[in-house]
C-alpha positions, 0 to 999 in steps of 0.5 A: 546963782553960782550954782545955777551956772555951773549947772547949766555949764555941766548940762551944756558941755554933755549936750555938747559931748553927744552931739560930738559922738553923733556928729560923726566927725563933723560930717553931719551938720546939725550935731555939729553945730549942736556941739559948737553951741553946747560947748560955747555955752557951757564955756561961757557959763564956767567964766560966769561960775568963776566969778564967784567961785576958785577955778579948782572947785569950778574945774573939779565939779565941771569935769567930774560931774561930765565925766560920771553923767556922760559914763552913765548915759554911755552905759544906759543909753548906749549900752556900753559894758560896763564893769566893777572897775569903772563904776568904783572910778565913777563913785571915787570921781563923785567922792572926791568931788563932793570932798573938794567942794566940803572943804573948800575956803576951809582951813586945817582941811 
């Protein structure tokens, strides 16, 4: 169940971040007060998660997985360029993600 709430907290905080940009700074109210809800429920749903979970894996996981959607979205939606540096940082967040979650509770790791 853990999962699921993370799920939803990651989906939440780029619901938020969109809303964020298309806000612009807060002058359009239905983005905003879209952004406010996303980030509300995306924070409510990390205190779920770390219930069960290291507040470690849940941050890494949470901003990692934010981070490398909301760049792809940026990059395909928005058409923002995008170059062979910041796709190798996009698979080294994703690695290093998959790696904190792999060996986590894990000893001798």
């Amino acid at each position: 169940m853990h999962y699921l709430y993370l799920g939803a907290a990651i989906f939440s905080e780029i619901v938020g971040t969109l809303a964020l940009k298309s806000s612009e700074q807060f002058t359009r109210p239905v983005p905003t007060l879209v952004m406010a809800v996303g980030y509300g429920i995306a924070f409510y749903m990390l205190s779920l998660t770390l219930k069960t979970m290291p507040v470690s894996v849940v941050y890494a996981i949470w901003s990692g997985l934010g981070i490398s959607i909301l760049t792809l979205i940026d990059i395909f939606y928005f058409k923002s360029p995008v170059n062979l540096p910041m796709l190798l940082g996009i698979a080294m967040i994703v690695g290093g993600v998959v790696l904190v979650e792999m060996y986590t509770g894990r000893t001798g790791a």
